[in-house]
C-alpha positions in Angstrom: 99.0 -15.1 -6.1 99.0 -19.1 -6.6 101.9 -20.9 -7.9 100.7 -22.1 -10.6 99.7 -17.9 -11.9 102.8 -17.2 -11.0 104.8 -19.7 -12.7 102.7 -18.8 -16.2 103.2 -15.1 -15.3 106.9 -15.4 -14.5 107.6 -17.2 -17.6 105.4 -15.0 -19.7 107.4 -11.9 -18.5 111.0 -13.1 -20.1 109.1 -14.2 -23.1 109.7 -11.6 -25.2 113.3 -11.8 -26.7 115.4 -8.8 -26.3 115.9 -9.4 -30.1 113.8 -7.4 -32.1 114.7 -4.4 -34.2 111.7 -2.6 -32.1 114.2 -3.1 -29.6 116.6 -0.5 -31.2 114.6 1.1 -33.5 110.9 0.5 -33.7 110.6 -1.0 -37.2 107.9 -2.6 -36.4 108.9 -6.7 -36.5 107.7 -8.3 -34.9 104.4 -7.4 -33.7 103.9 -7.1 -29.6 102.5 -10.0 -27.7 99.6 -9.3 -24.7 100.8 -8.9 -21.6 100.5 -11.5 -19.3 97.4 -11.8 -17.4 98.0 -12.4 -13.4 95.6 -13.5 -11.0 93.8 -10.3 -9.6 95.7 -8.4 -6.8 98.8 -10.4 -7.6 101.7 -7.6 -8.2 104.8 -8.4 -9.8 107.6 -6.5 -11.6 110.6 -7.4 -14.0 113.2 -5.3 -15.7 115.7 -7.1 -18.3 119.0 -5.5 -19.8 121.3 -7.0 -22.7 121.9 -6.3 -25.9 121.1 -6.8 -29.8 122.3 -7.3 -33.3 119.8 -5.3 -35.2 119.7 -3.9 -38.8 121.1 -0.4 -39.3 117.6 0.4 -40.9 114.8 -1.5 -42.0 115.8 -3.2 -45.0 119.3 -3.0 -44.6 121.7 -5.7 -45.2 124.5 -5.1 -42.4 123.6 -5.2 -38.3 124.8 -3.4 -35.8 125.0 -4.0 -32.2 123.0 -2.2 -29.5 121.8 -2.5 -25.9 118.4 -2.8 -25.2 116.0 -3.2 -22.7 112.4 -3.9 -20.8 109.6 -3.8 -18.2 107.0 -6.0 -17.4 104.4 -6.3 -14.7 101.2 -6.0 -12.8 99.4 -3.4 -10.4 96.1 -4.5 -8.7 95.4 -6.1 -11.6 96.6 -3.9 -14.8 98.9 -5.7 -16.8 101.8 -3.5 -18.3 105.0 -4.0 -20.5 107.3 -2.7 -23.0 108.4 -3.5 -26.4 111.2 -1.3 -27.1 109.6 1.8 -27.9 106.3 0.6 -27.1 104.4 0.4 -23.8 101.3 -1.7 -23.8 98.9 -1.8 -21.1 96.2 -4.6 -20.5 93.3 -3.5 -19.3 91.1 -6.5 -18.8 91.9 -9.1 -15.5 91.5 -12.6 -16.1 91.0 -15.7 -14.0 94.3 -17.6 -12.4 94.4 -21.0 -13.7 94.0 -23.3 -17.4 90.8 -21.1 -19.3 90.5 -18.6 -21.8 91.4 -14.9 -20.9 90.5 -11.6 -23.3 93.4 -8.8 -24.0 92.4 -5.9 -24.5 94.5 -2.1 -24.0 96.3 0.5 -25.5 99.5 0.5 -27.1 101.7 4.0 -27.5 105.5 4.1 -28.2 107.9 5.8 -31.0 109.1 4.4 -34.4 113.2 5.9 -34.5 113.4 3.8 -37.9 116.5 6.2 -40.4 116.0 9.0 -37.7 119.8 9.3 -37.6 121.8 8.4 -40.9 125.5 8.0 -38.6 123.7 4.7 -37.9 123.7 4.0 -41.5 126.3 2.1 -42.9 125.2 2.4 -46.7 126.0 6.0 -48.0 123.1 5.5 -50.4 120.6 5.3 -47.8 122.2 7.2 -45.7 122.1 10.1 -48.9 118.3 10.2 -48.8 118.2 11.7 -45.2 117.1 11.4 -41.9 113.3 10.9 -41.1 111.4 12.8 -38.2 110.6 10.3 -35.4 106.8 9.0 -35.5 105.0 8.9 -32.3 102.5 6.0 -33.1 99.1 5.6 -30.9 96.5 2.8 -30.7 95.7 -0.4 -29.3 95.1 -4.1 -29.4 92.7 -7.0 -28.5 93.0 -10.7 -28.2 92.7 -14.4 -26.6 94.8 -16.7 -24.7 94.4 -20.2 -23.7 96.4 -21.8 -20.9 96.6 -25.4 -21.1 96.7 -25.9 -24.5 98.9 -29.1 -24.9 102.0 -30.2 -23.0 100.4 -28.7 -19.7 98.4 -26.1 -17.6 101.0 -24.2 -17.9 101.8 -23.5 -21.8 100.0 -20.7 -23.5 98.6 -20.1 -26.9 97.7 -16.5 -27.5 95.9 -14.8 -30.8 96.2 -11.0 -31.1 96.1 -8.0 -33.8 97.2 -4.0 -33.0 96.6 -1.4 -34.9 98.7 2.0 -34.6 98.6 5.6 -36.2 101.6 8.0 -36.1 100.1 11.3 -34.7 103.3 12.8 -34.8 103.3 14.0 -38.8 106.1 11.7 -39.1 105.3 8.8 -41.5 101.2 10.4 -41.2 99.8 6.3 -41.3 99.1 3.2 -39.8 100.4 -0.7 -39.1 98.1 -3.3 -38.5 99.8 -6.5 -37.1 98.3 -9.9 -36.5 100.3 -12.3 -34.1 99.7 -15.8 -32.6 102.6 -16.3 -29.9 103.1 -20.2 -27.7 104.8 -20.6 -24.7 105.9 -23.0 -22.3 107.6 -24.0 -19.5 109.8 -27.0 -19.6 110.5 -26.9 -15.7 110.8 -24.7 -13.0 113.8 -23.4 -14.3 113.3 -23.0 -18.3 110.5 -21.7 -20.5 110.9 -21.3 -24.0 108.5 -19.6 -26.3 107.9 -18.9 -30.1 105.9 -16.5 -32.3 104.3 -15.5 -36.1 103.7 -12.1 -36.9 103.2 -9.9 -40.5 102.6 -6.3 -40.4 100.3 -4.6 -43.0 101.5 -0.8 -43.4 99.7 1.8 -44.9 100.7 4.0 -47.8 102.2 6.7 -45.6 104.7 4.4 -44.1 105.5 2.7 -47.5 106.3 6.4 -49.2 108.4 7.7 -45.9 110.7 4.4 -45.4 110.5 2.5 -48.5 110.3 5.3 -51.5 112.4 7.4 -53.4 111.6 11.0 -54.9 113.6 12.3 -57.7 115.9 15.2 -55.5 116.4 11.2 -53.5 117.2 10.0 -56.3 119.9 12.1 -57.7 121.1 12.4 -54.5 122.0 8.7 -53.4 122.0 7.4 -57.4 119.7 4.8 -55.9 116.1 4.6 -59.5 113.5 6.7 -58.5 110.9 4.1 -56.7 106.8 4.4 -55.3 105.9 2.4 -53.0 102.2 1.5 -52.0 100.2 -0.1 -48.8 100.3 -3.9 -48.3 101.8 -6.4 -46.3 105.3 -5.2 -45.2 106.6 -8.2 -43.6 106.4 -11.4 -42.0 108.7 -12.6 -38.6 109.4 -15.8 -36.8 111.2 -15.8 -33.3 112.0 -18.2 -31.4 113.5 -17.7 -27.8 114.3 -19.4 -24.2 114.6 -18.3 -20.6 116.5 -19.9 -18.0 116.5 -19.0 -14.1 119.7 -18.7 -12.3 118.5 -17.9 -8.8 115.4 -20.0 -8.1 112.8 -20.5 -10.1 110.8 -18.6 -12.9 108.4 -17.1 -10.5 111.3 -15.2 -9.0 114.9 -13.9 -9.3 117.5 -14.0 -11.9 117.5 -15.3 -15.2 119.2 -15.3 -18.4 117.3 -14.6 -21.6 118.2 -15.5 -25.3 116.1 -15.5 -29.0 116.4 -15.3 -32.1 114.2 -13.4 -34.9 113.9 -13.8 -38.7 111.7 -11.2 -40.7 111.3 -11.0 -44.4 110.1 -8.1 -46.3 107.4 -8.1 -48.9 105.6 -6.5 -52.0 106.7 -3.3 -52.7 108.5 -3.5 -49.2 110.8 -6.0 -50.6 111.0 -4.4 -54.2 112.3 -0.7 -53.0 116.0 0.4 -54.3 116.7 0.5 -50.6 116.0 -3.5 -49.6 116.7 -4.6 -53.3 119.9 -2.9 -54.4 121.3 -1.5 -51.0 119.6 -3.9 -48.6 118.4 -7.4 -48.1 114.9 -8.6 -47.8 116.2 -11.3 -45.2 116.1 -9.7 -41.6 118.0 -11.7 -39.4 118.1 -10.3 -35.5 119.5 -12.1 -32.1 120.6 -11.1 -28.7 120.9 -12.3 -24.9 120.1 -10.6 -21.6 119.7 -10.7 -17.8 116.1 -10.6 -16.5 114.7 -10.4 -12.6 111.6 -10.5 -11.2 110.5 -9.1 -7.9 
């Protein structure tokens, strides 16, 4: 593997802040970048550990603090990482160097969104009840360009995933478009920042976002229906700075920041509106290495 691939894929790897509530949770903000693509045969792993303030559920207005966690990394070419939950596989080598490359793979994780009310801190919520955990199965296609504008090394990527809960949980789907730009400032710092909204189908709105009447009378939150649309929008910024060596290899330190905002009927439910906030504010640090 050259330099140069290696210094893009090194820095891609720690790109992903260990701040989002997919993190702890799987709610869904925001959406999950491409893996990186590495020149072919070039085999590299990383594993990153920290921890999280994250929403007690989606919606909520109070955070709790959990650890988290990742993998990223190549095998003869297959591109692989994790997103909390998730694990997304690229299946489509690319050329080393500045160019375009194509993302394509599948994507299969778990959504543990209000699977477990202790972790809710308002009795309201925590009154409707728990919700079964959703196995949720698709994938996701896209383009990258490397050398986009402060060098060969910076990235702009465009993607969109689509996943379906198979496991009769919330029984729907989340589309999510995401454009993601990265660079490195030296051989020693990278930093990286992202858009994202999700568009969730009617099934997800009536699990995690409405309220029956037995809800209802249970948690005195109005009885509410909400319907499919755009759920949310996110912005996350992050930075990555090695601390043995360089970004290609060795130990590093990872921080970001994520801000996600609820919409529509997202937005207008009891549980964001009167117990929660629409305003999703997530941030943590870690330690990355890279083999």
């Amino acid at each position: 593997m050259s330099l140069k691939t290696r210094v893009i894929l090194s820095a891609a790897l720690f790109s992903i802040p260990l701040v989002t509530p997919a993190f702890a949770q799987d709610t869904n903000s925001p959406a999950e970048p491409p893996p990186p693509a590495p020149e072919i045969g070039g085999d590299s792993f990383s594993i990153a550990i920290g921890g999280a303030s994250v929403p007690t559920y989606e919606g909520s207005d109070t955070n709790r603090f959990v650890p988290v966690g990742m993998i990223r990394g190549s095998l003869s070419g297959i591109n692989f990482s994790t997103r909390g939950t998730r694990l997304l596989v690229d299946v489509v080598p690319d050329k080393p160097g500045p160019g375009f490359d194509f993302q394509l793979g599948p994507v299969v994780g778990i959504n543990r969104d209000r699977t477990s009310i202790k972790n809710i801190r308002d009795i309201r919520v925590a009154a409707l009840g728990d919700r079964k955990t959703a196995v949720e199965l698709g994938g996701y296609i896209g383009i990258g360009k490397t050398g986009v504008i402060t060098s060969d090394y910076d990235k702009l990527t465009a993607s969109v995933s689509y996943v379906h809960d198979i496991n009769n949980a919330h029984k729907s789907y989340l589309i999510t478009p995401q454009i993601d730009y990265g660079t490195p400032l030296s051989r020693k710092a990278y930093v990286g920042v992202s858009a994202s909204a999700v568009y969730a189908g009617s099934g997800y709105a009536r699990t995690y976002f409405s309220i029956d009447a037995p809800g209802s009378l249970a948690s005195t939150l109005p009885v509410y229906s909400a319907g499919k649309g755009w759920k949310n929008f996110s912005l996350t910024g992050l930075a990555t700075y090695s601390l043995t060596g360089d970004l290609t290899h060795g130990l590093a330190v990872i921080a970001g920041v994520s801000y996600s905002r609820l919409l529509g009927d997202f937005a207008d439910s009891p549980v964001t509106r009167i117990a929660g906030d629409r305003n999703q504010l997530l941030f943590g640090a870690g330690l990355g290495y890279t083999f």
